[in-house]
C-alpha positions in Angstrom: 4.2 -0.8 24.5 2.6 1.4 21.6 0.5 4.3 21.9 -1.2 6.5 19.3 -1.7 10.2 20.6 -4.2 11.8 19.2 -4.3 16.2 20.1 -8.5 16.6 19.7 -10.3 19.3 20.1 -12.6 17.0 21.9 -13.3 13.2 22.0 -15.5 10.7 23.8 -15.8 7.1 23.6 -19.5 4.7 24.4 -20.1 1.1 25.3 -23.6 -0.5 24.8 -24.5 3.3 23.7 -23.7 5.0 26.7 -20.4 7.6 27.3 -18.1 6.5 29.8 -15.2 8.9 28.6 -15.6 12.5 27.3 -13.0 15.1 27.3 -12.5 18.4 26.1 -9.0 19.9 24.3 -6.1 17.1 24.9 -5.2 14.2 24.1 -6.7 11.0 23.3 -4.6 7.4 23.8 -4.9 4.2 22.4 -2.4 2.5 24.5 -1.6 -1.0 23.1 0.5 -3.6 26.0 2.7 -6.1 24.8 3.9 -9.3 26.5 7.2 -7.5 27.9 6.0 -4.5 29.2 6.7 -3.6 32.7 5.0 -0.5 35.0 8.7 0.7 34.8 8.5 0.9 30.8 4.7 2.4 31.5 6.8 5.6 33.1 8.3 6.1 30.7 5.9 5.9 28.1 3.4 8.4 30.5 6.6 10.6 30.9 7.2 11.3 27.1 3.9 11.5 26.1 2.9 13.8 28.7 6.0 16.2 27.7 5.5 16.3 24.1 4.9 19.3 22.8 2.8 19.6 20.3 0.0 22.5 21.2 0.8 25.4 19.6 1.9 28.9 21.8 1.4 32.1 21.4 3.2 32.4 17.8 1.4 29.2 16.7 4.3 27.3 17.0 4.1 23.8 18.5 6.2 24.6 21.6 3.3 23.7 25.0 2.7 21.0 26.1 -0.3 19.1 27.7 0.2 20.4 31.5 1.1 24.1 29.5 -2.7 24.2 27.4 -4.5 22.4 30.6 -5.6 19.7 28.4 -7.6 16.6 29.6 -6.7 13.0 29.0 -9.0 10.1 27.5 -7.1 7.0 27.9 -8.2 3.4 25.7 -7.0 0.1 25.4 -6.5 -1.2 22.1 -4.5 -4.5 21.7 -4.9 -4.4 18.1 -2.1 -2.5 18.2 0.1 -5.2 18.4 -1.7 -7.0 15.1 1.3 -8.8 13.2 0.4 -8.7 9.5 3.4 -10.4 8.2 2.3 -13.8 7.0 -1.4 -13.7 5.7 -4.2 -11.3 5.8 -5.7 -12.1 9.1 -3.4 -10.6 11.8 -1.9 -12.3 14.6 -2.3 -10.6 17.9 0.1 -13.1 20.2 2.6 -10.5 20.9 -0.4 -8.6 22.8 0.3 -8.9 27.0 -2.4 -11.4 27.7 -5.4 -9.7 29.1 -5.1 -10.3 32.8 -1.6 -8.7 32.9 -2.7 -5.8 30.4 -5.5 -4.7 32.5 -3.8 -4.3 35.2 -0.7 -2.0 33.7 -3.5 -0.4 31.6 -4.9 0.3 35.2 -1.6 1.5 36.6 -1.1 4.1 33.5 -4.4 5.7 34.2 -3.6 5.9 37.6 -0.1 7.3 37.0 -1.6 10.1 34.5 -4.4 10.8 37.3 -1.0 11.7 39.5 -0.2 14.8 36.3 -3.2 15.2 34.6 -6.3 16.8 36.5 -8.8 15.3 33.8 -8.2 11.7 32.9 -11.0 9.9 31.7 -10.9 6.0 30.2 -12.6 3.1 28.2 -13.6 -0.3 29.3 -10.9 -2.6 28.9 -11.7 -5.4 27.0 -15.3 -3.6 25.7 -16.9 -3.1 22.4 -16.4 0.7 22.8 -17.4 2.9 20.2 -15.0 6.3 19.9 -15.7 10.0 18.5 -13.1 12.7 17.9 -12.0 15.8 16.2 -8.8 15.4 15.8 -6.8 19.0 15.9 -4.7 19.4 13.0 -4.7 16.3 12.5 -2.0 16.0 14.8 -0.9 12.0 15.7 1.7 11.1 17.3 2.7 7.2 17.5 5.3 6.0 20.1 6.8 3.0 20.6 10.0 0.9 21.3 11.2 2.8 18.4 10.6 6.7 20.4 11.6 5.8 23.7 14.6 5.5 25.5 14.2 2.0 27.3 
């Protein structure tokens, strides 16, 4: 599993023109499923990232976080995220969880934030979506197999 936080001061995301995700101050997700992944590794994933703390407190130091600042949740698919560049110039995605399985764990995570997070909004998975942010800081945070106890 990879994800790519992004803290916005807002962000939204289209398909075919028309919103289907808008949130105010939070964070926005590209969450990216591999072949392995598990709803067990999923819990983990939603239980770091939703404990970072990367919003700044009263002294501006980054010390809240998302539950702390009330911030909203907008939650995309993006297998790209598993692109494999190493041979080539056109990427290899086959280390991407097939789309059936992703879907449904991609599912599962929105559901398990829903559970935390009072505003979770999401793309379409598998949709040509089309995504608008301000990114606060910039602030990104990527996690992966690397960031996460397993």
């Amino acid at each position: 599993m990879k994800l790519v936080i992004q803290r916005v001061n807002h962000a939204s995301v289209s398909v075919d023109g028309a919103v289907v995700g808008k949130i105010g101050k939070g964070f926005l997700v590209f969450i990216g499923i591999g072949e392995q992944d598990t709803p067990q590794i999923a819990d983990k994933f939603l239980k770091k990232m939703i404990g970072l703390r990367i919003f700044e407190d009263e002294e501006g130091k980054t010390n809240l976080s998302l539950k702390q600042v009330n911030g909203e949740l907008l939650m995309i698919s993006q297998f790209t995220l598993y692109a494999n560049c190493r041979k080539g110039n056109r990427p290899s995605f086959i280390e991407a969880g097939a789309p059936d399985m992703a879907n449904k764990l991609y599912e599962y995570m929105i559901a398990q934030a829903k559970k935390e997070i009072p505003v979770v909004q999401q793309g379409v998975f598998g949709a040509d979506m089309k995504v608008s942010l301000e990114n606060d800081g910039p602030f990104t945070i990527i996690l992966d197999e690397n960031s996460i106890s397993l």
